[in-house]
C-alpha positions in Angstrom: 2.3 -42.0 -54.3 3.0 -45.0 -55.9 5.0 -48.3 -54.9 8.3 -47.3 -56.5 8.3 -43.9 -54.7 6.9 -45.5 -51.2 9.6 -48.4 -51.4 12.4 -44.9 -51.8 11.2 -43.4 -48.9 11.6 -46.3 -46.8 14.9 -47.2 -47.9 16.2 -43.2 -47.9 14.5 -43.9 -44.2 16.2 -47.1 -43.3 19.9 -45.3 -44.4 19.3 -42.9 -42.4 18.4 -44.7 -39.1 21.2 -47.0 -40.3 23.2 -43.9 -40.4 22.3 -42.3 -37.3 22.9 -45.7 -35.4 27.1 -45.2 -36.5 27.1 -41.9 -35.6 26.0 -42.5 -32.0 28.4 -45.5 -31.8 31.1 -43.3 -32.4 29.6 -40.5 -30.3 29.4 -42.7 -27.3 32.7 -43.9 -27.9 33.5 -40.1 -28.1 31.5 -39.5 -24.6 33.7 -42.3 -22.3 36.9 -40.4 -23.5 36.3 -36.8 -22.7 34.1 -38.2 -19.2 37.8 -40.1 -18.6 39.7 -36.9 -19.3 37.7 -34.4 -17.3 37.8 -37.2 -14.2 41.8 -36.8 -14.4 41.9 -33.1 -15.3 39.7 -32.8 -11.8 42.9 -33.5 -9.7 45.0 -30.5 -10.9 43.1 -28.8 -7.8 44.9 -31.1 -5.8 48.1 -31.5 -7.2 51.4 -29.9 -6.3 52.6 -28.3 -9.1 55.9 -30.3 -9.4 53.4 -33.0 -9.9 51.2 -31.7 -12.3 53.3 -32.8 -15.9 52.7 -36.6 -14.3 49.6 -35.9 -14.3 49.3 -34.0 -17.4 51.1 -37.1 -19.2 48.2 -39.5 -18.5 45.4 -37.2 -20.7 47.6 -36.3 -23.6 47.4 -40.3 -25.1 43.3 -40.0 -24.6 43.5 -36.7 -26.4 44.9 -37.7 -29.1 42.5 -41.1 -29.3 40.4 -38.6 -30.3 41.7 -38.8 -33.2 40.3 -42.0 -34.6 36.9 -40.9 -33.5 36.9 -38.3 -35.7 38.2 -40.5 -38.6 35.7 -42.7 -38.5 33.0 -39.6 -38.3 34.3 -38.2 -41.2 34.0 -41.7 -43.3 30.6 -42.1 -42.1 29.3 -38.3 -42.4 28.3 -38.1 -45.7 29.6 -34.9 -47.9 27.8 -31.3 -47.4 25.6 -32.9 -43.9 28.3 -31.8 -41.5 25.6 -28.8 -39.8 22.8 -31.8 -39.8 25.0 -33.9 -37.6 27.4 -31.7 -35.9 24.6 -31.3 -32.7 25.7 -35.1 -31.6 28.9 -34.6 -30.9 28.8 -30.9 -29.7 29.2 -31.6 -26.2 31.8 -34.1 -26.2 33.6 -32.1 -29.2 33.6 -28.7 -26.4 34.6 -31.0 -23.5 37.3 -32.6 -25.9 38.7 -28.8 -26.9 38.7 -27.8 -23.2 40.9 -30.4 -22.3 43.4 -30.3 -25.1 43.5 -26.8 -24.0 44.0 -27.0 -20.5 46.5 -29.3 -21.1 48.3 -26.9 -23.2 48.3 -23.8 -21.3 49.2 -26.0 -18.2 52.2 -27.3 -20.2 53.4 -24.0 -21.9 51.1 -20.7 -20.8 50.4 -20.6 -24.3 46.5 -20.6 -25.7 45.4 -23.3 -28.4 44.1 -21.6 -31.2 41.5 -23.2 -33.3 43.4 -24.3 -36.1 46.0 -26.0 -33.5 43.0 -27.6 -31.6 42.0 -28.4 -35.0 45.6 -30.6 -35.5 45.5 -32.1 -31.9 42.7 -33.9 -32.3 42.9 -34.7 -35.6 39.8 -33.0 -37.7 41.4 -32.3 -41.3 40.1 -29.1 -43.6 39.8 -31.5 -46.3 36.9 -32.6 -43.7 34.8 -29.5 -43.5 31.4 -30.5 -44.7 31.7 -33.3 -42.7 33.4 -33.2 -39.5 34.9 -29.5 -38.4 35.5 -27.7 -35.2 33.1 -24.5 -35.5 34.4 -20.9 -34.1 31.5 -21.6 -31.5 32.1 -25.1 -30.4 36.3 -23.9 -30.2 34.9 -20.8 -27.5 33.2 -22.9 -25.7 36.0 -24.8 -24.7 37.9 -22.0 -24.1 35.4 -20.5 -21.6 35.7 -23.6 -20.0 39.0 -23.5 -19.2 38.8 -20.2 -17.9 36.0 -20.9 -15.8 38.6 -24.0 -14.4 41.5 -21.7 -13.9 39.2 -19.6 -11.7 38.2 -22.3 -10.0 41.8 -23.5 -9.3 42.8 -20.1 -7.7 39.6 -19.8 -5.7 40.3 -23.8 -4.2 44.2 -22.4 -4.0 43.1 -19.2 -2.1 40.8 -21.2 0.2 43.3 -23.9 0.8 46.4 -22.1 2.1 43.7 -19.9 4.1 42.6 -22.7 6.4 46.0 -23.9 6.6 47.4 -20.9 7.2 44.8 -20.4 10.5 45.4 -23.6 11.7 49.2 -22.8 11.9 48.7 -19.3 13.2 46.1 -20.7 16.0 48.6 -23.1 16.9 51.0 -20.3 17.3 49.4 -18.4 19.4 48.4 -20.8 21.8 51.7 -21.6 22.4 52.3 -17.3 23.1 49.7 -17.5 25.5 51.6 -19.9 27.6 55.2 -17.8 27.0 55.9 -16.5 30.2 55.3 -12.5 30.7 58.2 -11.7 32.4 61.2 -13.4 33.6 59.5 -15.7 35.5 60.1 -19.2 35.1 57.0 -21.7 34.7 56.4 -24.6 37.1 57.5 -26.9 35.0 61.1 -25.2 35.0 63.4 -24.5 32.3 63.0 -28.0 30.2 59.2 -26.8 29.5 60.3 -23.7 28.3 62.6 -25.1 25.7 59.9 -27.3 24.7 57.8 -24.4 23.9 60.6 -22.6 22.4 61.3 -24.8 19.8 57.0 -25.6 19.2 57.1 -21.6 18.8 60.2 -21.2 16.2 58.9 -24.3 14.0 55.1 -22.5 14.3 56.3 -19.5 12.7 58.9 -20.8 10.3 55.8 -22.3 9.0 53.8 -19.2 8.9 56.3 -17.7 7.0 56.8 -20.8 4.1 53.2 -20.6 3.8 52.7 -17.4 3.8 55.3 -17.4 0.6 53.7 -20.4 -0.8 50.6 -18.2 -0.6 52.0 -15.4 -2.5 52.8 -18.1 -5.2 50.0 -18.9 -5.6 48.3 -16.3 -6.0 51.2 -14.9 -8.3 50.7 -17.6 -10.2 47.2 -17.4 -10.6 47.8 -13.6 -11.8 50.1 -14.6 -14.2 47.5 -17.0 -16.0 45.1 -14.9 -16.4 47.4 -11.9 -17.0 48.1 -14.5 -19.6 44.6 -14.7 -20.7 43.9 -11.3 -21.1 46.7 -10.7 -23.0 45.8 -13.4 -25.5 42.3 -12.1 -25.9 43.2 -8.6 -26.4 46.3 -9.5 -28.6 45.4 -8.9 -32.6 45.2 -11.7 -34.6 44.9 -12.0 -38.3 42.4 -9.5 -39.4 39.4 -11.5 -40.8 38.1 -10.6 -44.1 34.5 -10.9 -42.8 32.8 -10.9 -39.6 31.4 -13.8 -40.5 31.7 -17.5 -42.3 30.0 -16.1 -45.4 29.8 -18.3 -48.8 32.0 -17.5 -51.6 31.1 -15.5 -54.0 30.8 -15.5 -57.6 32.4 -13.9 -60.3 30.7 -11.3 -62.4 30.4 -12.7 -66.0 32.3 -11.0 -68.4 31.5 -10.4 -72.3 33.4 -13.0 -73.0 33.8 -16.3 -71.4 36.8 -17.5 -70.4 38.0 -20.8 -71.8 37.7 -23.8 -69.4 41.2 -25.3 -68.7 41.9 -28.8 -70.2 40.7 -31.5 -68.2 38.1 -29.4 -66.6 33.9 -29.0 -67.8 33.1 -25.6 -69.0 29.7 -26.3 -67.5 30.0 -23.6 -64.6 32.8 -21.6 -66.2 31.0 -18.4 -65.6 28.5 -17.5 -63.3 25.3 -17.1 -64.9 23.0 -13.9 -63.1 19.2 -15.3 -63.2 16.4 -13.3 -63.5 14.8 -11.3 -60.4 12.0 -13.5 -59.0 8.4 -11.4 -57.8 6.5 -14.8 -56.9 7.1 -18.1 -56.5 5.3 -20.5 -59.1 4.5 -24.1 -58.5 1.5 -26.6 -59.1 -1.9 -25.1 -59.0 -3.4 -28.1 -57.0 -1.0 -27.2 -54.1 -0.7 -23.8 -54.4 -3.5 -23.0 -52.2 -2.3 -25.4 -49.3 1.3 -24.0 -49.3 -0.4 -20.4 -49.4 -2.5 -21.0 -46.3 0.9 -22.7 -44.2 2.7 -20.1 -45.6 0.2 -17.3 -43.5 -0.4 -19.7 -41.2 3.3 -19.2 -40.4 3.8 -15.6 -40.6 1.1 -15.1 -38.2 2.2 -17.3 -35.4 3.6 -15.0 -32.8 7.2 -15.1 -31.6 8.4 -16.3 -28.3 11.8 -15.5 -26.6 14.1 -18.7 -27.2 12.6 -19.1 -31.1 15.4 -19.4 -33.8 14.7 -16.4 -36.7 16.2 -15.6 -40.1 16.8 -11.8 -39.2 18.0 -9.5 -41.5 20.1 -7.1 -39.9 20.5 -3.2 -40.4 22.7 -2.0 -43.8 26.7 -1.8 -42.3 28.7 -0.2 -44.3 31.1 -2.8 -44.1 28.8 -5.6 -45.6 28.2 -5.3 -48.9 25.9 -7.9 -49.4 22.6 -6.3 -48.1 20.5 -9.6 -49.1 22.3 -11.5 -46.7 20.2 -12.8 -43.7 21.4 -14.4 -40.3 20.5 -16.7 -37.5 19.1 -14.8 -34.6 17.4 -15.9 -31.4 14.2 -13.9 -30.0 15.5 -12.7 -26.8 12.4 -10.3 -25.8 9.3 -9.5 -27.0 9.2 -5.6 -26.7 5.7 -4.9 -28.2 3.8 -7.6 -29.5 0.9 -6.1 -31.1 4.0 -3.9 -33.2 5.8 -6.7 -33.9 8.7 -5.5 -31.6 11.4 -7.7 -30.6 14.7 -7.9 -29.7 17.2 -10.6 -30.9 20.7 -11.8 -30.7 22.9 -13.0 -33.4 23.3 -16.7 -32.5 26.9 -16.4 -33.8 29.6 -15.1 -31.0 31.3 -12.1 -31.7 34.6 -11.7 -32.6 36.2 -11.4 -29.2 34.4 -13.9 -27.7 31.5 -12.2 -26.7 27.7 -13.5 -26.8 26.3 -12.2 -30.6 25.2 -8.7 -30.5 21.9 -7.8 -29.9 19.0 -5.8 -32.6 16.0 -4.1 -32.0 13.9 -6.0 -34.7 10.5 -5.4 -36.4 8.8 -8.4 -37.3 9.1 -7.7 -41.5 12.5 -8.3 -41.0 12.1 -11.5 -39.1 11.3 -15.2 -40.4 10.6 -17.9 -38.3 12.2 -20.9 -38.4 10.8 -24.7 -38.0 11.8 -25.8 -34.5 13.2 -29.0 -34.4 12.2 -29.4 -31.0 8.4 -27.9 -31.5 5.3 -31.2 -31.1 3.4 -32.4 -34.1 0.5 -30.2 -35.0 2.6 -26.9 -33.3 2.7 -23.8 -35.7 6.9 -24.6 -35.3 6.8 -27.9 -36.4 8.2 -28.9 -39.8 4.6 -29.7 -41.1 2.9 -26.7 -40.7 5.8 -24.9 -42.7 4.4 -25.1 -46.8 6.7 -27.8 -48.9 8.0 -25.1 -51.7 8.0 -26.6 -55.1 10.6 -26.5 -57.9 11.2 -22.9 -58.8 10.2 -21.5 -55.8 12.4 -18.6 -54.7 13.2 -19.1 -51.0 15.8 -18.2 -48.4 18.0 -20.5 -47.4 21.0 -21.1 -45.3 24.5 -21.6 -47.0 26.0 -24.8 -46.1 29.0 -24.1 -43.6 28.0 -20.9 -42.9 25.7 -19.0 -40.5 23.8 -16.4 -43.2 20.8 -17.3 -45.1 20.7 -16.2 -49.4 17.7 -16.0 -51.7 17.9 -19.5 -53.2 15.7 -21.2 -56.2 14.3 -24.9 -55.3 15.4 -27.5 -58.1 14.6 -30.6 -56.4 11.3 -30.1 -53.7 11.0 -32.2 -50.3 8.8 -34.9 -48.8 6.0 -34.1 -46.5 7.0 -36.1 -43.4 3.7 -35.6 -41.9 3.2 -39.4 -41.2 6.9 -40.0 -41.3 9.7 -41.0 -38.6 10.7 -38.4 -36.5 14.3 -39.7 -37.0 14.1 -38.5 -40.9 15.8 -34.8 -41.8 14.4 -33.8 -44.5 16.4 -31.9 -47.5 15.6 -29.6 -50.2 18.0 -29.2 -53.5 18.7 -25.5 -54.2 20.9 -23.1 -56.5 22.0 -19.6 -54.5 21.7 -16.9 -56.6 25.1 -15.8 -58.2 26.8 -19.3 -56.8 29.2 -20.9 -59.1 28.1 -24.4 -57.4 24.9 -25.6 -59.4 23.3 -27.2 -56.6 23.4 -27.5 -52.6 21.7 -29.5 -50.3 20.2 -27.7 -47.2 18.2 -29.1 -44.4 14.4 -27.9 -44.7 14.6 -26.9 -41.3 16.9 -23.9 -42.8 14.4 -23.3 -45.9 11.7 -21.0 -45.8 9.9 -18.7 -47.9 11.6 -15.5 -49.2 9.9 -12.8 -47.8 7.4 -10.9 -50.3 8.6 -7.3 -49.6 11.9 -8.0 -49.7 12.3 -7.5 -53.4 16.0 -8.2 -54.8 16.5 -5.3 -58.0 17.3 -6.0 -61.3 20.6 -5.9 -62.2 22.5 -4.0 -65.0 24.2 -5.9 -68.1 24.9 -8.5 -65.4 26.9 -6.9 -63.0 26.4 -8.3 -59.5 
């Protein structure tokens, strides 16, 4: 390595800790306004409900502070990094969705959607590989408000309970002292008036509370009658389970003219070559060959972040496309059983389904979490050269492709920790000529998965 290239690395390194110093600013800033929000939206449990739009009223101008946050995210996220970032705000971004949420349903027994949440606090599509409110960040928020709604009728329920006894109690202390017959008490007449009148108040309040009760509890029914209705209600049929990337157009005989104005570089998609074996410099070769073992050979724990390919569905019609799954059990080790869950929610809401996998159809993933010198960590993964064929993830998406490197990585070995390292690739059948993808989502394409040749070009 010489000067020039040491003297890039440090400055590519300074950026980024430059970088990564704005981000938490505005992440922090981020953190004091949804901590603010969740300290008022604590009260509703003890609010009256002619009360509650007062109290609404002083969250909706911090929601919609938001708003700058996320503006200045977006101008300091630089484009196609938004999945290399998006773990800093996570939390505050959920908290942030729960309470515009809340707020909303609250307001009008309506449910935010995503695109609405989206609006409210003011992340713009134009953002989306920089700043974007995920499918999975948007449930989580909902979650938590249902998990608060629940809470509010349990505290409701509770409430009215102990008040309730207290009255009754009262109540019938005061028939224990009613005389039996006609009998007047030693204290005469007066005393029995007195008692009386304690009497009729005592159960003229058993019977408000016994309707406020009923209220409540109607009330609560009615929100999550609300809830379910929204969940099971049928919204616009996706095209795909899945964010998947676009796809491209089959080449035709004939190439279409570019119009004016525009390059004809990438007018047509251009169908490489089926790759058997990645081919890179002979003097490292050997070294990426032995990680490369040395990571297909480390065994799987339950928690560990996989490329898994899932079973052929008749419905996807891409059968080279791969996913992010999470080892959940380890079912037979020396078999290289497992079972996994999509890391991805399902449509309605539900944790990602779960796979019986075998191990050939799993990759391991660097762990960005894993110690130096671990077989997870970064460095023990191979550093694939130009023109290596490896699977990669699609940026904005959840599915991993078969990829080609054009532009390798950095060994970080000796490196800051703070550095996320980046390989250049092109996606097979991609009208984009390049996309950056974080090497913790890079690894090698699996030898027996071969992709077949394909006919006159046809995809």
């Amino acid at each position: 390595m010489n000067s020039e290239e040491l003297e890039r690395i440090n400055a590519l390194l300074d950026r980024d800790v430059d970088l990564r110093e704005k981000v938490k600013e505005q992440v922090n800033e981020l953190d004091k306004k949804t901590r603010t929000m969740v300290g008022v939206l604590n009260k509703i449990h003890s609010t009256p409900m002619d009360a509650m739009a007062t109290l609404l009223e002083i969250v909706r101008p911090i929601i919609l502070s938001c708003q700058d946050v996320f503006t200045s995210l977006a101008d300091i996220i630089p484009a196609n990094q938004f999945w290399r970032w998006k773990d800093m705000w996570a939390n505050s971004l959920r908290t942030a969705v729960f309470a515009a949420a809340l707020v909303e349903f609250l307001t009008t027994r309506s449910l935010l959607s995503l695109e609405e949440a989206s609006q409210t606090l003011g992340i713009k599509k134009e953002w989306s590989d920089r700043v974007s409110l995920s499918a999975e960040d948007y449930l989580h928020g909902l979650i938590t408000v249902v998990n608060e709604l629940v809470r509010a009728l349990v505290i409701s329920v509770l409430l009215y309970y102990f008040i309730i006894q207290e009255i009754v109690g009262r109540v019938n202390r005061l028939i224990s002292v009613w005389p039996t017959d006609d009998t007047l008490p030693a204290q005469g007449l007066g005393q029995l008036k007195a008692i009386q009148q304690k009497l009729a108040t005592g159960l003229e309040d058993v019977s408000n509370h016994a309707e406020k009760e009923v209220g409540a509890i109607d009330n609560a029914l009615e929100r999550i009658g609300v809830l379910i209705a929204l969940r099971k209600a049928p919204e616009t049929q996706p095209q795909e389970k899945r964010n998947k990337r676009p796809r491209a157009s089959s080449p035709s005989g004939t190439p279409a003219p570019a119009p004016s104005g525009i390059p004809n570089s990438r007018s047509v998609s251009i169908t490489l070559p089926p790759r058997t074996s990645s081919v890179g410099p002979s003097g490292s070769f050997r070294d990426m060959k032995s990680k490369k073992d040395g990571v297909s050979k480390q065994p799987l724990q339950p928690g560990r972040k996989v490329a898994f390919r899932p079973p052929k569905d008749p419905g996807n019609t891409d059968e080279n496309e791969w996913i992010i799954a999470i080892v959940t059990r380890v079912i037979n080790a020396k078999d290289g059983k497992y079972e996994v869950q999509d890391a991805e929610p399902q449509e309605d809401g539900q944790p990602g389904q779960v796979y019986i996998a075998m191990s050939r159809s799993l990759v391991p993933l660097p762990d960005q979490t894993a110690q130096l010198g671990s077989p997870a960590h970064l460095s023990s993964y191979p550093i694939f050269p130009v023109k290596s064929t490896v699977l990669a993830l699609y940026p904005d998406t959840s599915c991993f492709y078969r990829a080609e490197v054009i532009e390798a990585r950095t060994d970080i070995s000796s490196a800051s920790s703070k550095y996320d390292p980046t390989y250049k690739v092109r996606f097979d059948d991609d009208d984009m000529p390049s996309q950056v993808v974080t090497a913790y989502r890079v690894v090698q394409w699996p030898a027996h998965f071969q992709v077949p040749p394909k006919a006159n070009g046809a995809k």
